[in-house]
N, CA, C and O atoms as a GROMACS GRO file, in nm:
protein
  436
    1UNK      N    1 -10.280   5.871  12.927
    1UNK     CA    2 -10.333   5.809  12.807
    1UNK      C    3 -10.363   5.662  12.838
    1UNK      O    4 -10.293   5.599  12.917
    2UNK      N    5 -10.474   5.606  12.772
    2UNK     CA    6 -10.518   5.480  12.797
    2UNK      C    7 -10.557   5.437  12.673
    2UNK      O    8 -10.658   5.469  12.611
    3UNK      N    9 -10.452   5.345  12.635
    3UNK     CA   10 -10.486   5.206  12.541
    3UNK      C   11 -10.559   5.126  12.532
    3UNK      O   12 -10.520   5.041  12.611
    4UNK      N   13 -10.714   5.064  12.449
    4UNK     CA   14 -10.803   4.958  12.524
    4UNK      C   15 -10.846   4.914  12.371
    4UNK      O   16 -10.787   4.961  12.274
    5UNK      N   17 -10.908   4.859  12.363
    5UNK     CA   18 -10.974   4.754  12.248
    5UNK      C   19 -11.092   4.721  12.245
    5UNK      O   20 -11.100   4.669  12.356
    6UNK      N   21 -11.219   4.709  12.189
    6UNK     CA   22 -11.342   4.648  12.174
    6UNK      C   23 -11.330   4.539  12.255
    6UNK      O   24 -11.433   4.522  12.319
    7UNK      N   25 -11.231   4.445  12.283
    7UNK     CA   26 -11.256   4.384  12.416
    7UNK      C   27 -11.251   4.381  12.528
    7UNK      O   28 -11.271   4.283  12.600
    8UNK      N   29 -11.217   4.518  12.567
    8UNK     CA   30 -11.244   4.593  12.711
    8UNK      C   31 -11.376   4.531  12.768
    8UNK      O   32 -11.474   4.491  12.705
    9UNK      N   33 -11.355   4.532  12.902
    9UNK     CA   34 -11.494   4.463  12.980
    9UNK      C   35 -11.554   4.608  12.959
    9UNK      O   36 -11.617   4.644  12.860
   10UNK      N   37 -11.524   4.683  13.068
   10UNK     CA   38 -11.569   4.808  13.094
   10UNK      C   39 -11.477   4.898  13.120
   10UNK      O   40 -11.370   4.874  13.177
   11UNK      N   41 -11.532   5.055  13.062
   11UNK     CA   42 -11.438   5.145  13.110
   11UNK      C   43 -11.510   5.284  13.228
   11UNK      O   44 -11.604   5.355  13.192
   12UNK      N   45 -11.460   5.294  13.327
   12UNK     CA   46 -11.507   5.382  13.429
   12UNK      C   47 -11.438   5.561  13.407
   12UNK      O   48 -11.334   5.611  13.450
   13UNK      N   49 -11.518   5.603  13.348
   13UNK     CA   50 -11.515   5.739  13.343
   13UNK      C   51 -11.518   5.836  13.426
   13UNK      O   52 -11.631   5.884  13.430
   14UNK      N   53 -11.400   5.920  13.535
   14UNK     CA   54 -11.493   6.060  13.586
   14UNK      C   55 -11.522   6.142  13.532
   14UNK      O   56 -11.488   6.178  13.419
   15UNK      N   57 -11.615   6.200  13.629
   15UNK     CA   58 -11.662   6.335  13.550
   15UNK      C   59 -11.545   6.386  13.507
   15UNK      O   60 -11.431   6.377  13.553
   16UNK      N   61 -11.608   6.466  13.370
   16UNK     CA   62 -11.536   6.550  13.241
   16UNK      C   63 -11.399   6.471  13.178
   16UNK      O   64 -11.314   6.530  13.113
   17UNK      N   65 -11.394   6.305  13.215
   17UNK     CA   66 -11.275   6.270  13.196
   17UNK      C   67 -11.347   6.239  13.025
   17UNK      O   68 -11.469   6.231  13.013
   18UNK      N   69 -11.243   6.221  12.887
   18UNK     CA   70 -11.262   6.171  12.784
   18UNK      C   71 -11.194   6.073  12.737
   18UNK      O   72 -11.078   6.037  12.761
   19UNK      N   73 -11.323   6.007  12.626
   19UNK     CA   74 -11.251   5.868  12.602
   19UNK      C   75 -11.247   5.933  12.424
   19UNK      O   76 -11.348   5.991  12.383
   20UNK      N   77 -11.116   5.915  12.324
   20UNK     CA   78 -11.129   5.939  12.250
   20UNK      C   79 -11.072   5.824  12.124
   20UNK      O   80 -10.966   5.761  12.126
   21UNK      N   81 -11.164   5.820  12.032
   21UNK     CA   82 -11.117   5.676  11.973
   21UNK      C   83 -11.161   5.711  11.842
   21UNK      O   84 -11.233   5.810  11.827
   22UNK      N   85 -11.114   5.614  11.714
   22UNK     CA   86 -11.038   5.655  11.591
   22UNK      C   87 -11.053   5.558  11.541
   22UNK      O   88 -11.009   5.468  11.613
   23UNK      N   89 -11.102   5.517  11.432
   23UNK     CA   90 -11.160   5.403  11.341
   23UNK      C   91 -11.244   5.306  11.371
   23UNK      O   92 -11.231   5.187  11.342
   24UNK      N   93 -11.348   5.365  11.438
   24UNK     CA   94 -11.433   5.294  11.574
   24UNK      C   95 -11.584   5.259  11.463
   24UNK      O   96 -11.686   5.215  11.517
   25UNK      N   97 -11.582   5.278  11.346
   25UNK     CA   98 -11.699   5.316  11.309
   25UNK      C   99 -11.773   5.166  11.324
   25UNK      O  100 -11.718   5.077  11.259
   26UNK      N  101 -11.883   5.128  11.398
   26UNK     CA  102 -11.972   4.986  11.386
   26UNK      C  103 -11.928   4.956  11.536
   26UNK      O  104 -11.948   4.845  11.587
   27UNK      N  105 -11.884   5.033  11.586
   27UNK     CA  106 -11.870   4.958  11.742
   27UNK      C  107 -11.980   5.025  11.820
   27UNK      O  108 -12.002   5.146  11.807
   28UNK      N  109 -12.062   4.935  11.913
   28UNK     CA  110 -12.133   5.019  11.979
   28UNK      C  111 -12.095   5.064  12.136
   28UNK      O  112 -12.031   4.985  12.205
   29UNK      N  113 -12.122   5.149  12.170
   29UNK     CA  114 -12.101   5.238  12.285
   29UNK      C  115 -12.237   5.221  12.398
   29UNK      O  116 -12.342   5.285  12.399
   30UNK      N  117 -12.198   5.121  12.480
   30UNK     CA  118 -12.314   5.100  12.582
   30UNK      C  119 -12.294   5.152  12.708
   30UNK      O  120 -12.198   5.104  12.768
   31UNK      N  121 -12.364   5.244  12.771
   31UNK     CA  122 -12.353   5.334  12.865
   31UNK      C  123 -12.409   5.269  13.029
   31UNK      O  124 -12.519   5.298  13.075
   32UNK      N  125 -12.356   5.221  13.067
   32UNK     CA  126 -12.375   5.118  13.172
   32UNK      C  127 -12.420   5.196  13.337
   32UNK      O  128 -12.490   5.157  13.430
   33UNK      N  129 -12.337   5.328  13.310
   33UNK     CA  130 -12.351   5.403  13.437
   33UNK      C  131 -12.326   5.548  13.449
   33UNK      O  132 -12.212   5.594  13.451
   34UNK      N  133 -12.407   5.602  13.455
   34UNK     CA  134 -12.354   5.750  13.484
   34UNK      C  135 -12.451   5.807  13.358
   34UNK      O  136 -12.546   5.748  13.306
   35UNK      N  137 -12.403   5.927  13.328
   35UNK     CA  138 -12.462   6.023  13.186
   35UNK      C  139 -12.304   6.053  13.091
   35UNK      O  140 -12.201   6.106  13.134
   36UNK      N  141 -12.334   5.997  12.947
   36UNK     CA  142 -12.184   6.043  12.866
   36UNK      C  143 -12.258   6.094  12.737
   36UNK      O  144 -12.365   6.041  12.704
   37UNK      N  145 -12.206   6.190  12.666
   37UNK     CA  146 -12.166   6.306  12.552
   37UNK      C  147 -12.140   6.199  12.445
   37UNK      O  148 -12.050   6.117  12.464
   38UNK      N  149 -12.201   6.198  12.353
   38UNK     CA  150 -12.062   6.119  12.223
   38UNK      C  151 -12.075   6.251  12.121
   38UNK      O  152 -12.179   6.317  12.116
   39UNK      N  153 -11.976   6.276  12.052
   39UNK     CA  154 -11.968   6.343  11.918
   39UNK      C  155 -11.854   6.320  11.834
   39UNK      O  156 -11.738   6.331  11.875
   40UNK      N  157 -11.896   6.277  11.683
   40UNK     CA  158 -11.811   6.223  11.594
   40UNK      C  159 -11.829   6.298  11.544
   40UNK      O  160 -11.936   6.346  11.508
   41UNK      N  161 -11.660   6.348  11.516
   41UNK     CA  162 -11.620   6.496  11.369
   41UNK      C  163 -11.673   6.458  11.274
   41UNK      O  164 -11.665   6.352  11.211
   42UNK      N  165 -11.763   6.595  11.254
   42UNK     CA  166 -11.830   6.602  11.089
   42UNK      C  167 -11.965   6.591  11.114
   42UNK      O  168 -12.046   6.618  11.026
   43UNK      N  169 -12.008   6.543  11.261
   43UNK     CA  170 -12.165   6.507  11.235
   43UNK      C  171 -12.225   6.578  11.366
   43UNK      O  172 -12.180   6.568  11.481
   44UNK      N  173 -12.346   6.657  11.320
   44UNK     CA  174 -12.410   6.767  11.354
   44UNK      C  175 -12.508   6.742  11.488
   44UNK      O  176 -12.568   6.828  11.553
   45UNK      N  177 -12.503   6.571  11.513
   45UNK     CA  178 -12.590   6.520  11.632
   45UNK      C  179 -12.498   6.557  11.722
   45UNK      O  180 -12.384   6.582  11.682
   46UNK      N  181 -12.527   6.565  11.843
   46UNK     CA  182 -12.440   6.546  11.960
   46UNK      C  183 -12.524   6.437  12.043
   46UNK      O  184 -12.626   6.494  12.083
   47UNK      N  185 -12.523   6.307  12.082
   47UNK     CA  186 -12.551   6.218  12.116
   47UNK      C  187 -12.532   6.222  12.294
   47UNK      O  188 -12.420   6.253  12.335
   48UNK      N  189 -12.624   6.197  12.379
   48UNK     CA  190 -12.616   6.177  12.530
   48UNK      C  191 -12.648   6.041  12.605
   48UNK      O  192 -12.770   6.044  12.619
   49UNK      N  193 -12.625   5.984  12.633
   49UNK     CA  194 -12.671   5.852  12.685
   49UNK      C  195 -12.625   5.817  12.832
   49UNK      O  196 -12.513   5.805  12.880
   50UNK      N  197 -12.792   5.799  12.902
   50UNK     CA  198 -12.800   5.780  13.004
   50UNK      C  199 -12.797   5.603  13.048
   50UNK      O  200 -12.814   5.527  12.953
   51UNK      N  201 -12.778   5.551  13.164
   51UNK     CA  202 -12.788   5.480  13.227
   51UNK      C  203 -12.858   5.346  13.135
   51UNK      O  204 -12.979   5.352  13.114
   52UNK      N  205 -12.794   5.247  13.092
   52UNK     CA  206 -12.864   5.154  12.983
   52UNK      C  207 -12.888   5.190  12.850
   52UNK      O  208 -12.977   5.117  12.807
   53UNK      N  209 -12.853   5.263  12.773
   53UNK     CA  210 -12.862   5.343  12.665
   53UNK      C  211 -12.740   5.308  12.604
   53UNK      O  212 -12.637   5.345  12.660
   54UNK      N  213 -12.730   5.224  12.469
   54UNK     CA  214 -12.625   5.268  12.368
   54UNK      C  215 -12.617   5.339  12.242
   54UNK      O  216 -12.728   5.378  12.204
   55UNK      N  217 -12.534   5.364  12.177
   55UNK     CA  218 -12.481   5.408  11.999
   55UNK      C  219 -12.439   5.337  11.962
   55UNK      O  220 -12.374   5.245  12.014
   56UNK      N  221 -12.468   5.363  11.847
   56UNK     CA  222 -12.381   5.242  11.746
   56UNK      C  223 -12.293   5.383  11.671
   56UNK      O  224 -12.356   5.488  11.678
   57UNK      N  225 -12.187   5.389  11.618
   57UNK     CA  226 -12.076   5.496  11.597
   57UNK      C  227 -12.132   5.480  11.450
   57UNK      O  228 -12.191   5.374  11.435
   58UNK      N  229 -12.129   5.555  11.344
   58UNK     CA  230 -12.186   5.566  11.214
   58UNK      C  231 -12.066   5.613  11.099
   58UNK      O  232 -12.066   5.585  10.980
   59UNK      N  233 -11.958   5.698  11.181
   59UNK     CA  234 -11.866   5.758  11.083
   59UNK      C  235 -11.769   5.714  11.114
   59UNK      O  236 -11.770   5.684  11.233
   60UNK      N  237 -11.623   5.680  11.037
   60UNK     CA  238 -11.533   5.653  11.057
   60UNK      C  239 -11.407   5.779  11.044
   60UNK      O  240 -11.296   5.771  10.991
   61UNK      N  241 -11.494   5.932  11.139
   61UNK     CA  242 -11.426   5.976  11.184
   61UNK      C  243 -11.319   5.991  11.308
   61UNK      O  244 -11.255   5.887  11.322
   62UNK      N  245 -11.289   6.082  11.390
   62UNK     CA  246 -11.267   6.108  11.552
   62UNK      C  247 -11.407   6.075  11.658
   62UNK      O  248 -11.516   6.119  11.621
   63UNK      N  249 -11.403   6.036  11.722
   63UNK     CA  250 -11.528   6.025  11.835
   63UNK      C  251 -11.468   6.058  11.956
   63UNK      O  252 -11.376   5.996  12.008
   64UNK      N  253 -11.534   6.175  12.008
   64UNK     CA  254 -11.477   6.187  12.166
   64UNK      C  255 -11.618   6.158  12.234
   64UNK      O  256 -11.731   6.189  12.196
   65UNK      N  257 -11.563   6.068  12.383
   65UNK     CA  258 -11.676   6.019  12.460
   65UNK      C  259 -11.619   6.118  12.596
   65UNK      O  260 -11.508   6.112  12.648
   66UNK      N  261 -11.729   6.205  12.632
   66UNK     CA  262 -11.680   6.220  12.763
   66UNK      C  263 -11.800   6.224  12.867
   66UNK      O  264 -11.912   6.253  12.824
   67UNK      N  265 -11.781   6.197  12.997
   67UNK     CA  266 -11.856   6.172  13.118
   67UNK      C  267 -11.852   6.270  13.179
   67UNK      O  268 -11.758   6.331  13.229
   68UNK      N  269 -12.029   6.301  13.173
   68UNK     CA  270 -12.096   6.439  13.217
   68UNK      C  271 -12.109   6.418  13.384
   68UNK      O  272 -12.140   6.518  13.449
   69UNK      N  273 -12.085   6.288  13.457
   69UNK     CA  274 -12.080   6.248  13.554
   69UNK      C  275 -12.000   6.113  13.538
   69UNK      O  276 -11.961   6.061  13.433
   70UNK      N  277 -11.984   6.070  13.668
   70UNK     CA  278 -11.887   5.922  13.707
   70UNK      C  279 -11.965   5.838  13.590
   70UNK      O  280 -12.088   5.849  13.596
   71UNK      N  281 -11.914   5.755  13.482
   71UNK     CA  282 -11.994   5.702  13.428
   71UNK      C  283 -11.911   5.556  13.421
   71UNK      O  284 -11.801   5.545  13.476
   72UNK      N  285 -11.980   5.436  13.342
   72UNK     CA  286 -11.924   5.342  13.299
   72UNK      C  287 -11.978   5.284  13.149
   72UNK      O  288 -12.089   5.271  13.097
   73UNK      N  289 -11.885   5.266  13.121
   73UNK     CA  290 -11.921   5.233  12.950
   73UNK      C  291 -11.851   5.122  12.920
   73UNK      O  292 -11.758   5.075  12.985
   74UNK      N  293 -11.906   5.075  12.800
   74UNK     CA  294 -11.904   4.916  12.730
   74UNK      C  295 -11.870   4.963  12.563
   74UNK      O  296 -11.938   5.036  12.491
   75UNK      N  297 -11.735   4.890  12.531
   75UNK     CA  298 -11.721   4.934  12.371
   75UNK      C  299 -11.749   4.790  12.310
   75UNK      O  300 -11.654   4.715  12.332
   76UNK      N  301 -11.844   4.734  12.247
   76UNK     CA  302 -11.853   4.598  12.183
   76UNK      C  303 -11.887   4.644  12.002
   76UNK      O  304 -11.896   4.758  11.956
   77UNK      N  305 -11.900   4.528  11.936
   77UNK     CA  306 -11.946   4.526  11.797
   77UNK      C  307 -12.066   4.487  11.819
   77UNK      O  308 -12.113   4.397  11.889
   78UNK      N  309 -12.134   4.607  11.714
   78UNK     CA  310 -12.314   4.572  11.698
   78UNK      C  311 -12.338   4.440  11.694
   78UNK      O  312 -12.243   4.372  11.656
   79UNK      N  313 -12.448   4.379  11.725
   79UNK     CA  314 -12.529   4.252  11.746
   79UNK      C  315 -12.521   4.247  11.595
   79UNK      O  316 -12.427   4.176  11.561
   80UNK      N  317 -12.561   4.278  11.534
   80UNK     CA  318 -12.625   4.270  11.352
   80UNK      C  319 -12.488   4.264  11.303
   80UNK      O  320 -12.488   4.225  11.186
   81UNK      N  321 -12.363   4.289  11.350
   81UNK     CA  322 -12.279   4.264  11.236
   81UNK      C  323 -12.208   4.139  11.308
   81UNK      O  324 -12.131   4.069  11.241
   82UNK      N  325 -12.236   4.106  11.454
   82UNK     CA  326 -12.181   3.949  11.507
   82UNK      C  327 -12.273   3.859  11.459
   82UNK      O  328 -12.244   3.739  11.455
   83UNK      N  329 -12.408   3.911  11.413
   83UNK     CA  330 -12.459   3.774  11.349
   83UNK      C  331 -12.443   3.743  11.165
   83UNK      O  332 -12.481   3.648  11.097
   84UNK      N  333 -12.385   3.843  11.136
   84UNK     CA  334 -12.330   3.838  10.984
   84UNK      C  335 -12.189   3.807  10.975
   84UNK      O  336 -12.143   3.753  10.875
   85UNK      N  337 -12.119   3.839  11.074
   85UNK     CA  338 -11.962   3.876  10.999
   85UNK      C  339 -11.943   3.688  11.076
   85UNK      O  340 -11.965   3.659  11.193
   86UNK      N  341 -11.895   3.588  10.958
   86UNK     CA  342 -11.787   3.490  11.056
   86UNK      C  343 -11.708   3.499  11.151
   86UNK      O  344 -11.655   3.607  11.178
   87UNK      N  345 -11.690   3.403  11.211
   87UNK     CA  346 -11.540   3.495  11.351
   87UNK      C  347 -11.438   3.508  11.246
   87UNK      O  348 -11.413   3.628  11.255
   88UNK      N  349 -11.364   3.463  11.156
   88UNK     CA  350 -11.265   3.533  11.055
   88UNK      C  351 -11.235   3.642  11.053
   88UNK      O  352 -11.132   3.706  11.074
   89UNK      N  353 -11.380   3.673  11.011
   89UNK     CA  354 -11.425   3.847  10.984
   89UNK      C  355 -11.450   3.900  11.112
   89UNK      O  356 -11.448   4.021  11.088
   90UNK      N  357 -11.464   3.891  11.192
   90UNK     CA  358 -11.495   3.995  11.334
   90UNK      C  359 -11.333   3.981  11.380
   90UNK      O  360 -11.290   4.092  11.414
   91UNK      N  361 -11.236   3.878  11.390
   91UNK     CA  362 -11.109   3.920  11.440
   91UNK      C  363 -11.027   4.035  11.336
   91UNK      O  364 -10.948   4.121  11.375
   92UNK      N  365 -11.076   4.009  11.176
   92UNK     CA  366 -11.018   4.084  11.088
   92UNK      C  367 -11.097   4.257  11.121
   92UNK      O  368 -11.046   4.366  11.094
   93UNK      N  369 -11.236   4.231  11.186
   93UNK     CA  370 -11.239   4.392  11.216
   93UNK      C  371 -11.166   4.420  11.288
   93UNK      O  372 -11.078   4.504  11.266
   94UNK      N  373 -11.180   4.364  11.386
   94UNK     CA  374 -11.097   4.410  11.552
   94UNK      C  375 -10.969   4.454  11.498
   94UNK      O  376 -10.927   4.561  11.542
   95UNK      N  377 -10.886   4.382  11.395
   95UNK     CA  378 -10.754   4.428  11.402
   95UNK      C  379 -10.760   4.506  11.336
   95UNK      O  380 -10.650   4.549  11.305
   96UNK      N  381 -10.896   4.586  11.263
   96UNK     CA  382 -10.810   4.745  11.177
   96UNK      C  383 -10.874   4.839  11.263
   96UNK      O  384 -10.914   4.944  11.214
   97UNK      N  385 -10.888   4.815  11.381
   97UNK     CA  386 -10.949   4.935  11.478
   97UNK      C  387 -10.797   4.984  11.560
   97UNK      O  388 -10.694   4.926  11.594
   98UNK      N  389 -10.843   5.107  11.566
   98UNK     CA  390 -10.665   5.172  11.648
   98UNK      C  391 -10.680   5.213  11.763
   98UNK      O  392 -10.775   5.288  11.786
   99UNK      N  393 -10.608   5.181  11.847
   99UNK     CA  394 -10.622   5.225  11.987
   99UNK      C  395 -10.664   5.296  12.012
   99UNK      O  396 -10.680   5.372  11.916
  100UNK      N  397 -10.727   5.351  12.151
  100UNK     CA  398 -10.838   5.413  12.215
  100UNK      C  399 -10.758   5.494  12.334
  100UNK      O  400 -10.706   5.437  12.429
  101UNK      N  401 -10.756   5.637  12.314
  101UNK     CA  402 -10.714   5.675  12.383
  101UNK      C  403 -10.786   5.774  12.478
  101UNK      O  404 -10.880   5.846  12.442
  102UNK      N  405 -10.744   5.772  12.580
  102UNK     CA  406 -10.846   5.835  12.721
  102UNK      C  407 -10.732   5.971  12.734
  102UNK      O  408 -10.609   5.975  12.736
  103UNK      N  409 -10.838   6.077  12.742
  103UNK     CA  410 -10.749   6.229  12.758
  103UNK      C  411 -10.840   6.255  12.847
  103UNK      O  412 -10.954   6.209  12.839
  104UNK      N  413 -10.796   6.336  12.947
  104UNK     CA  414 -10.835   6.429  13.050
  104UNK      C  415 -10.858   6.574  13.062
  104UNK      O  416 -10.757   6.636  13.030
  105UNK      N  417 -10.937   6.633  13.090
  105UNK     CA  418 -10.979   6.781  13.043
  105UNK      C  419 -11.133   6.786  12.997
  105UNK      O  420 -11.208   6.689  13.003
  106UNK      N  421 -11.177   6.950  12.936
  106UNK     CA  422 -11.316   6.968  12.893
  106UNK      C  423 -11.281   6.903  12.740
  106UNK      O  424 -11.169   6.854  12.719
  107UNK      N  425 -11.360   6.905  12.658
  107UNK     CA  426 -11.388   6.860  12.492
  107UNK      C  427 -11.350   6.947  12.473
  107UNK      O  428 -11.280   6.928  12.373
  108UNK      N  429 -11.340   7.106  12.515
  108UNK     CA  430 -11.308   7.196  12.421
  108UNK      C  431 -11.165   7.254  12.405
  108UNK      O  432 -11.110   7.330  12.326
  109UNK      N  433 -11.113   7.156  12.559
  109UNK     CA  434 -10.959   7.187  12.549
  109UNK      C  435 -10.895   7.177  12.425
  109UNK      O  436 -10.775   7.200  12.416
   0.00000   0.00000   0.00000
C-alpha cells in the first residue's frame, strides 16, 4: 500500500499495478508516461490516457488508475480551480482529500 497526496511529484506505475484514490474529485490526472485506464464508480466512461494526456476526476466517488504498461503519472489540482480558489482555499482542499492508495493486481481482482 502506498500513501501519497496531490503533492506527489510523480508516481511510476508497472504494468497492471493500481493506483486507487477516494475523494479525489477536481484533481487532475496527468499521464506523463506509459498508457493508464481511469474508471470512477458509477460512471459509464472508462477513460485511457496516453503519453501527455490528462483527466480532470468529475465524481467524488472510488477512482481506480491502473497501468496498461510501465507508466508515470502526475496527481495536481485543475489550473481553473488554482486560478479561483485563494491559497487558503487550495490548502483547505488538499486537506479533505484522503490518502491514495496503490494496490497490486488486475481491476477485477
Amino acid at each position: 500500500m502506498m500513501n501519497a497526496s496531490i503533492s506527489t511529484a510523480r508516481i511510476i506505475l508497472a504494468r497492471g499495478e493500481l493506483l486507487s484514490l477516494q475523494g479525489a474529485r477536481g484533481a487532475r490526472i496527468v499521464n506523463h508516461r506509459g498508457i493508464v485506464w481511469i474508471t470512477q464508480d458509477g460512471d459509464r466512461r472508462d477513460v485511457v490516457l496516453k503519453d501527455g494526456e490528462s483527466f480532470e476526476l468529475d465524481r467524488d466517488t472510488p477512482v481506480i488508475v491502473q497501468a496498461f504498461e510501465c507508466s508515470t503519472v502526475k496527481l495536481s489540482e485543475p489550473p481553473t480551480k488554482r486560478a479561483r480558489i485563494p491559497l487558503h482555499g487550495v490548502v483547505d482542499w488538499l486537506s479533505g482529500l484522503r490518502p491514495v492508495t496503490l494496490r497490486l493486481g488486475p481491476a477485477w481482482a
